[in-house]
Each structure stands twice: as C-alpha cells, then as structure tokens.
N, CA, C and O atoms as a GROMACS GRO file, in nm:
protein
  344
    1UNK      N    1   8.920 -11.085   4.444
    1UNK     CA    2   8.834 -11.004   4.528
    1UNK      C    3   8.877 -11.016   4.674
    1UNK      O    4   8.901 -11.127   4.721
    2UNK      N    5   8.888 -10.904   4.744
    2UNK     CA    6   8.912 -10.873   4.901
    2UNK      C    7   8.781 -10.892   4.960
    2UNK      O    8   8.674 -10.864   4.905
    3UNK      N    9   8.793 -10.932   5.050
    3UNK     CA   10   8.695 -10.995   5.154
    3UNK      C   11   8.724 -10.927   5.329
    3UNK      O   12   8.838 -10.916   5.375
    4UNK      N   13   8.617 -10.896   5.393
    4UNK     CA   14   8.663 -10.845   5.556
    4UNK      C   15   8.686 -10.958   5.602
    4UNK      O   16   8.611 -11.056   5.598
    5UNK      N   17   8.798 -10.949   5.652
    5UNK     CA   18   8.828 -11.000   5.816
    5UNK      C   19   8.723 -11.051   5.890
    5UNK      O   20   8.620 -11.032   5.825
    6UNK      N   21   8.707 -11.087   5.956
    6UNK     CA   22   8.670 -11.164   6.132
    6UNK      C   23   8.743 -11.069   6.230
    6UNK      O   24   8.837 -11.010   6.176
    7UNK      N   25   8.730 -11.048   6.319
    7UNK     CA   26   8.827 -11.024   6.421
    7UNK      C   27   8.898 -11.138   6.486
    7UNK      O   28   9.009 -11.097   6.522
    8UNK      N   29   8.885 -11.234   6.508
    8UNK     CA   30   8.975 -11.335   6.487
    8UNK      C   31   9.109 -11.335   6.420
    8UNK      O   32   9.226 -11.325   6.455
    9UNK      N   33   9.042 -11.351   6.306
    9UNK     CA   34   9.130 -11.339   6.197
    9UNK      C   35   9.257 -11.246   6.161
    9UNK      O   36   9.372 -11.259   6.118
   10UNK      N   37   9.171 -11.149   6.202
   10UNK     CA   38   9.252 -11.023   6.165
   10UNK      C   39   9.336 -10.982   6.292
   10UNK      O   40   9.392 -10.874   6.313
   11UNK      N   41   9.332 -11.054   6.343
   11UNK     CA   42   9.448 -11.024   6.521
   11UNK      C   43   9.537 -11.116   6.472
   11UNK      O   44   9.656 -11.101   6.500
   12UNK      N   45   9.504 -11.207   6.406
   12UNK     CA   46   9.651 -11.358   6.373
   12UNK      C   47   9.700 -11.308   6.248
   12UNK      O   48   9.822 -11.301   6.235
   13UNK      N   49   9.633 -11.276   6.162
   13UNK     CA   50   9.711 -11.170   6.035
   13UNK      C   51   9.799 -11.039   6.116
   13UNK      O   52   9.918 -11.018   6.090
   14UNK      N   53   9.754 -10.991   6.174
   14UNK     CA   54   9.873 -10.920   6.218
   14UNK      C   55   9.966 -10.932   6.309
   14UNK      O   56  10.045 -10.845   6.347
   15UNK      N   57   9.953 -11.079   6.356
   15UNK     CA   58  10.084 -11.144   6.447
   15UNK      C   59  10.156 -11.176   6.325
   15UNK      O   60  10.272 -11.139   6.308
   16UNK      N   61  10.080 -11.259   6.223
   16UNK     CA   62  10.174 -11.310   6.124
   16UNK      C   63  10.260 -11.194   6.035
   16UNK      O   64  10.362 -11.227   5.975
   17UNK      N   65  10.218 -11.078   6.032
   17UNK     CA   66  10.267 -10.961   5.939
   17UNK      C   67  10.342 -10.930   6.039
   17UNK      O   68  10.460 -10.936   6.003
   18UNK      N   69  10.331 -10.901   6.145
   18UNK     CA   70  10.456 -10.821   6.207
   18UNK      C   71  10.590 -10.929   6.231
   18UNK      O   72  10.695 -10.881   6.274
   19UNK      N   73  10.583 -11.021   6.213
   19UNK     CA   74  10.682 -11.158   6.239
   19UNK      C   75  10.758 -11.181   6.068
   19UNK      O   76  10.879 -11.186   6.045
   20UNK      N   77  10.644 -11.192   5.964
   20UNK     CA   78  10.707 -11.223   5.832
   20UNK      C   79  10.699 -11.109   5.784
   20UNK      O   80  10.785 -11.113   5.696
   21UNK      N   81  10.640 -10.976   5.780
   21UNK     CA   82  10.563 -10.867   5.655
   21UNK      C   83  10.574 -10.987   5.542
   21UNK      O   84  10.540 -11.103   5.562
   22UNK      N   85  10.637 -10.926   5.401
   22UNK     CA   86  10.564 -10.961   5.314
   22UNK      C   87  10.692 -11.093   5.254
   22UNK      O   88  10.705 -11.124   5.135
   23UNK      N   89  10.761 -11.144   5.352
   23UNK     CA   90  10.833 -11.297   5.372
   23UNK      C   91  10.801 -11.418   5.329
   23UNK      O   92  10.748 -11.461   5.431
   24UNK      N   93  10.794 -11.507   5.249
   24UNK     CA   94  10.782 -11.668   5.261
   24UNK      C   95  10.788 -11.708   5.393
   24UNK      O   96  10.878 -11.672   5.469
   25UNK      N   97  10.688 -11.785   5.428
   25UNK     CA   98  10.737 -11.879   5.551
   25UNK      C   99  10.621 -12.003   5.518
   25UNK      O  100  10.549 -12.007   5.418
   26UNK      N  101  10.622 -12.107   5.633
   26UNK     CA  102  10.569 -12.270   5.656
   26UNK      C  103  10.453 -12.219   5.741
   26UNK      O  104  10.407 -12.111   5.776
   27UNK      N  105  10.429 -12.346   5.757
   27UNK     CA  106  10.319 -12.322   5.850
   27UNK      C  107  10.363 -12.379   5.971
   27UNK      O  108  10.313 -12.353   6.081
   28UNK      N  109  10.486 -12.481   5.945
   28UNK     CA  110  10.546 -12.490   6.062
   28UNK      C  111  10.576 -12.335   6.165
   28UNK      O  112  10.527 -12.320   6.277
   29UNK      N  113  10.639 -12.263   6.115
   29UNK     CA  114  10.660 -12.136   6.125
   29UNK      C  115  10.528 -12.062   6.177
   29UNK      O  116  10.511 -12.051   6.298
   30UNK      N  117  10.457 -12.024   6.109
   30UNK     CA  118  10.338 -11.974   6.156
   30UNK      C  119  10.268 -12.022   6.302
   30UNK      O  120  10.220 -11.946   6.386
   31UNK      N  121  10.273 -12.163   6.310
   31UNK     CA  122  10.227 -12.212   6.446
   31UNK      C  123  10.325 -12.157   6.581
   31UNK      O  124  10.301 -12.124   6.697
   32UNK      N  125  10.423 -12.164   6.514
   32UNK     CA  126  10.572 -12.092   6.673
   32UNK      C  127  10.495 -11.957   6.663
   32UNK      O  128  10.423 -11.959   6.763
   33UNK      N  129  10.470 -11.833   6.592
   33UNK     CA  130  10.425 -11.703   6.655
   33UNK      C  131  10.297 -11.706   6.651
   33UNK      O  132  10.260 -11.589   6.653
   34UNK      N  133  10.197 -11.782   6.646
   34UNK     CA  134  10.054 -11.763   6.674
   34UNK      C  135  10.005 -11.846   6.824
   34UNK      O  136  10.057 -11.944   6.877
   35UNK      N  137   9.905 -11.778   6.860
   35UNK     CA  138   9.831 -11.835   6.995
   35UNK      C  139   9.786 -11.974   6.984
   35UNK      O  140   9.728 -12.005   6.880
   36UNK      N  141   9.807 -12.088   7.101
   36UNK     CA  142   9.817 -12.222   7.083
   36UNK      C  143   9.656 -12.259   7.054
   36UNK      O  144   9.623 -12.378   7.058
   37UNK      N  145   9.543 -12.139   7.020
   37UNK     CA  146   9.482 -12.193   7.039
   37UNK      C  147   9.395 -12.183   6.895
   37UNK      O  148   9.276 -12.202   6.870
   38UNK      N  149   9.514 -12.145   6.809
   38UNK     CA  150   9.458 -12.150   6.698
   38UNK      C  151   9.440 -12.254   6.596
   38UNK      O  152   9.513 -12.351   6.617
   39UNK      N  153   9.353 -12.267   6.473
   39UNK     CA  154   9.351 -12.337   6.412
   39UNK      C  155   9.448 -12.296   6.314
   39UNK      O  156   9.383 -12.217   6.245
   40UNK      N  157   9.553 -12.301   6.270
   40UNK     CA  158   9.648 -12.289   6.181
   40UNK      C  159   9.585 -12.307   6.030
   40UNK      O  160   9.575 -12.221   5.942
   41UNK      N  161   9.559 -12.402   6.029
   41UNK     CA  162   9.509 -12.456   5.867
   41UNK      C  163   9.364 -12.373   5.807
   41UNK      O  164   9.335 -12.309   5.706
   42UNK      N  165   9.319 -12.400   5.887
   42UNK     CA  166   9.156 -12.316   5.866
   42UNK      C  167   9.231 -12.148   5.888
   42UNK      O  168   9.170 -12.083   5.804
   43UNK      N  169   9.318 -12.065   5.948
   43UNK     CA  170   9.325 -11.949   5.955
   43UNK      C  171   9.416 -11.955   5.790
   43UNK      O  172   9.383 -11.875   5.702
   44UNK      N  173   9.504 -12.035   5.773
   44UNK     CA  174   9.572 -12.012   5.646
   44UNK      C  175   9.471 -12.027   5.554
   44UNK      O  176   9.449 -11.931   5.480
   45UNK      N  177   9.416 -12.107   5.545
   45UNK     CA  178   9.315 -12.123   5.426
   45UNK      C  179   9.201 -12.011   5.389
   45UNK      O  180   9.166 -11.974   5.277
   46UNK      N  181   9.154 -11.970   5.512
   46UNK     CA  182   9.139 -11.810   5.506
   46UNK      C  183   9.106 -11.745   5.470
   46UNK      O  184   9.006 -11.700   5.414
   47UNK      N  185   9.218 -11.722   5.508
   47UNK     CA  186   9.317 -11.548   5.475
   47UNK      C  187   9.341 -11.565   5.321
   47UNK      O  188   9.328 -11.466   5.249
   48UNK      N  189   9.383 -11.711   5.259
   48UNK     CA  190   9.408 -11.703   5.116
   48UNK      C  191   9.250 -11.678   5.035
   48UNK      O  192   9.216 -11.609   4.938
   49UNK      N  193   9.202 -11.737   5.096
   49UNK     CA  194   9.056 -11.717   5.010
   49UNK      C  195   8.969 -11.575   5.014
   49UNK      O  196   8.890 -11.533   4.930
   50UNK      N  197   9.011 -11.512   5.143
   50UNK     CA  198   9.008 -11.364   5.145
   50UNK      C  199   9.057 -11.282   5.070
   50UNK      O  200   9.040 -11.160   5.069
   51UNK      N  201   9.136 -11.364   4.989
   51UNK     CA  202   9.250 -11.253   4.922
   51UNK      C  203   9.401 -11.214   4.988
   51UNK      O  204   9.502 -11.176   4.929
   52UNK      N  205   9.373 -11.243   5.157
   52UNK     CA  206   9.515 -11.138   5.193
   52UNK      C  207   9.663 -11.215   5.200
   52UNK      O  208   9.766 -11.164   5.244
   53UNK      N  209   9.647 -11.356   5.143
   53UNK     CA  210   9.780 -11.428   5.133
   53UNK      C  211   9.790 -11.504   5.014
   53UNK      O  212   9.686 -11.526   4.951
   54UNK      N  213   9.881 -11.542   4.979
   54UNK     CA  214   9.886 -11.602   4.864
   54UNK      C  215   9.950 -11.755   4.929
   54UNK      O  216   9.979 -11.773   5.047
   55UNK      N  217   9.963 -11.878   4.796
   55UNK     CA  218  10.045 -11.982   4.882
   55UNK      C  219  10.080 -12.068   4.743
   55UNK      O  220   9.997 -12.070   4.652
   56UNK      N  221  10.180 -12.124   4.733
   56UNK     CA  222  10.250 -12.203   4.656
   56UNK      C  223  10.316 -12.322   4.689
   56UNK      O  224  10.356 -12.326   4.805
   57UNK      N  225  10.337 -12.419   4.620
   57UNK     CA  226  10.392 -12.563   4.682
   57UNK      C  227  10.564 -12.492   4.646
   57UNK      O  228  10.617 -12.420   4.561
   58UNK      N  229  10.598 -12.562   4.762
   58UNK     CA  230  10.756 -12.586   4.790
   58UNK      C  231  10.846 -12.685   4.667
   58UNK      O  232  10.828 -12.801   4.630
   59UNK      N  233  10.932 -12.598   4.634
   59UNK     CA  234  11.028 -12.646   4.529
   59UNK      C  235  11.080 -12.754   4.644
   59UNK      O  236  10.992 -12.840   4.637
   60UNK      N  237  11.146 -12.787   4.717
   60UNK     CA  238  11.173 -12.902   4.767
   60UNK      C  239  11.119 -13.035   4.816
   60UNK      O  240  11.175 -13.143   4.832
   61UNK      N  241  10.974 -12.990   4.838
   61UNK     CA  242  10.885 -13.096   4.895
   61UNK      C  243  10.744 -13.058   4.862
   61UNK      O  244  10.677 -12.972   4.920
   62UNK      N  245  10.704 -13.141   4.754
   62UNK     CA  246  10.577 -13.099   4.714
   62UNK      C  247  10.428 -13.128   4.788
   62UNK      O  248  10.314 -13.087   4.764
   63UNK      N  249  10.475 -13.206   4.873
   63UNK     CA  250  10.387 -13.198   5.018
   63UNK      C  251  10.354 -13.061   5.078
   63UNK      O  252  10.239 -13.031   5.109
   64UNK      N  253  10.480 -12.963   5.096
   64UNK     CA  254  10.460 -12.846   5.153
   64UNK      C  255  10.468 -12.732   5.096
   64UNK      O  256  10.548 -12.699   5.009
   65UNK      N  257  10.372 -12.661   5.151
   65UNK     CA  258  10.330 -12.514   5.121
   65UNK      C  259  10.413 -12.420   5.158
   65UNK      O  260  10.497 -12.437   5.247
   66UNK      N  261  10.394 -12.290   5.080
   66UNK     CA  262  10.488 -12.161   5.170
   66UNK      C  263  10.374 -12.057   5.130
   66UNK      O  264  10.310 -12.037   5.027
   67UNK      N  265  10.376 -12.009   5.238
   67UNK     CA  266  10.269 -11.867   5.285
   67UNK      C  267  10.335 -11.751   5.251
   67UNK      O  268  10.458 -11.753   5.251
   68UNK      N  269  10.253 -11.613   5.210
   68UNK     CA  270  10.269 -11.529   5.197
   68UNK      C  271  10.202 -11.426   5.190
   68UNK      O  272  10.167 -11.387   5.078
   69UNK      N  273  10.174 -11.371   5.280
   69UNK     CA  274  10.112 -11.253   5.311
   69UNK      C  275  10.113 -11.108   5.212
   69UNK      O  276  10.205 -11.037   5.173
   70UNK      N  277  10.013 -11.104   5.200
   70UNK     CA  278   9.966 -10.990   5.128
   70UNK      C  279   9.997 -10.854   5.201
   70UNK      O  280   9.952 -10.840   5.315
   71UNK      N  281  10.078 -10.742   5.139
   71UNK     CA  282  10.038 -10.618   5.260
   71UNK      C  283   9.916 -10.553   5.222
   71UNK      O  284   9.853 -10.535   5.118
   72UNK      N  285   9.901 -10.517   5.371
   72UNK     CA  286   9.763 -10.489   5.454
   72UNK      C  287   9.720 -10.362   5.376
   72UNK      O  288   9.616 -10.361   5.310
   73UNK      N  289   9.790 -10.271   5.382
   73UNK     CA  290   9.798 -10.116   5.361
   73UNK      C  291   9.717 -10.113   5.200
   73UNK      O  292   9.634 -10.027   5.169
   74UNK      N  293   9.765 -10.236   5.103
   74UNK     CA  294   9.773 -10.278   4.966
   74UNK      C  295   9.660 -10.316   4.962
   74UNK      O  296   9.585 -10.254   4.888
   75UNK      N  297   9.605 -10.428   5.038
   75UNK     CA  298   9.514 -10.542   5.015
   75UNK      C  299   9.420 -10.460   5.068
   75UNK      O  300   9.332 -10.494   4.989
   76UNK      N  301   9.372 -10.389   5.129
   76UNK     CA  302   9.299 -10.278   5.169
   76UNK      C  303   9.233 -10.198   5.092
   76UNK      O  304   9.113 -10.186   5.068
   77UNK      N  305   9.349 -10.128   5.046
   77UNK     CA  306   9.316 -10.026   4.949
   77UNK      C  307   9.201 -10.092   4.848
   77UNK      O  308   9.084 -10.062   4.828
   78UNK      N  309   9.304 -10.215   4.784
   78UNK     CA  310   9.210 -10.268   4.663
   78UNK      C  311   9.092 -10.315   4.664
   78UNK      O  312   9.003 -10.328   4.580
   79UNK      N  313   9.111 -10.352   4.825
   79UNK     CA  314   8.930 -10.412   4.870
   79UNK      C  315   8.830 -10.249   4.849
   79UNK      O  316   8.741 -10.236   4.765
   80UNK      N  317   8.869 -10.152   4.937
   80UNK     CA  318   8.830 -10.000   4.893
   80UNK      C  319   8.822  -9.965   4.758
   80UNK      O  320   8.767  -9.856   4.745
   81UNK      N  321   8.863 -10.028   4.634
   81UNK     CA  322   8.854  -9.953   4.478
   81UNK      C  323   8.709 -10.066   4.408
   81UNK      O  324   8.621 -10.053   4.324
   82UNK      N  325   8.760 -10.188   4.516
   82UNK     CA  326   8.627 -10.234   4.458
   82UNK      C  327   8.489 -10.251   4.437
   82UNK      O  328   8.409 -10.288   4.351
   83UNK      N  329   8.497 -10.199   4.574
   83UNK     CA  330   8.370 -10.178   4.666
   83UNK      C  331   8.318 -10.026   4.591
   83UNK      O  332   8.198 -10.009   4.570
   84UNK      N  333   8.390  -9.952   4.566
   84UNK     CA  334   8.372  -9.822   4.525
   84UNK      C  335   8.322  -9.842   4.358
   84UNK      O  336   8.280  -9.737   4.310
   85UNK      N  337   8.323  -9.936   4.283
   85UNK     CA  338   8.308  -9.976   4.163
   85UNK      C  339   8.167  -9.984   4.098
   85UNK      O  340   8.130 -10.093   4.142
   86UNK      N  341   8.099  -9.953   4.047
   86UNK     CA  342   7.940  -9.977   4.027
   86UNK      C  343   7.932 -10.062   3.974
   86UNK      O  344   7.821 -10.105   3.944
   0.00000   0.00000   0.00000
C-alpha cells in the first residue's frame, strides 16, 4: 500500500530521484546529496514504509543496506488505483 508524503519528505525523495532515479545506492550516498539537516535514517525508513523505496542487505557486508527508489510517476499511479478501489 502507497501512503502520502509529508512535504518534507517528498522534497528529499526528489533530491534523491533526481541524483539516483531508479539506481541502487547507500546511505552513505544519500547523506552527500541531501540537506545537512536531515535525518537520513528516519527519511529512509520512511519512504520504505510508504511504499516509495524498497531496501535489501548488501551482498558484501551484511551490516549494510542498499536503497532503492521507487518511480514516482509508478508509485503514484498505484497509490491512485487503490484509493479508487471500493
């Protein structure tokens, strides 16, 4: 299930989409193009529970995660078919 945004939220989802679109990346990564004044972990955690990213442990280090963003255009729509659903 798709979930709305914050406006918060949804200004750092689209720093992160225009930097990765629909890319693997860290969260190391994510912290270099987002505003210093974000919470990184709480915005990743999220956005996944919103629906608009997905996340998987790292084949090299099972400590770390890799992010992945959902497209918008997509994750949208489907939030729109559901809502429309009786």
């Amino acid at each position: 299930m798709i979930k709305h945004l914050p406006e918060w939220m949804m200004k750092r989802y689209a720093i992160l989409w225009n930097k990765f679109k629909s890319k693997e990346f860290t969260k190391e990564q994510a912290v270099k193009v987002l505003p210093k004044d974000s919470s990184i972990a709480v915005l990743l955690s999220e956005l996944r529970k919103a629906g608009w990213m997905e996340i998987k442990i790292s084949q090299e280090n099972a400590k770390k995660m890799i992010y992945k963003l959902k497209d918008p255009t997509k994750t949208f729509m489907k939030g729109l078919n559901e809502m429309a659903k009786p």
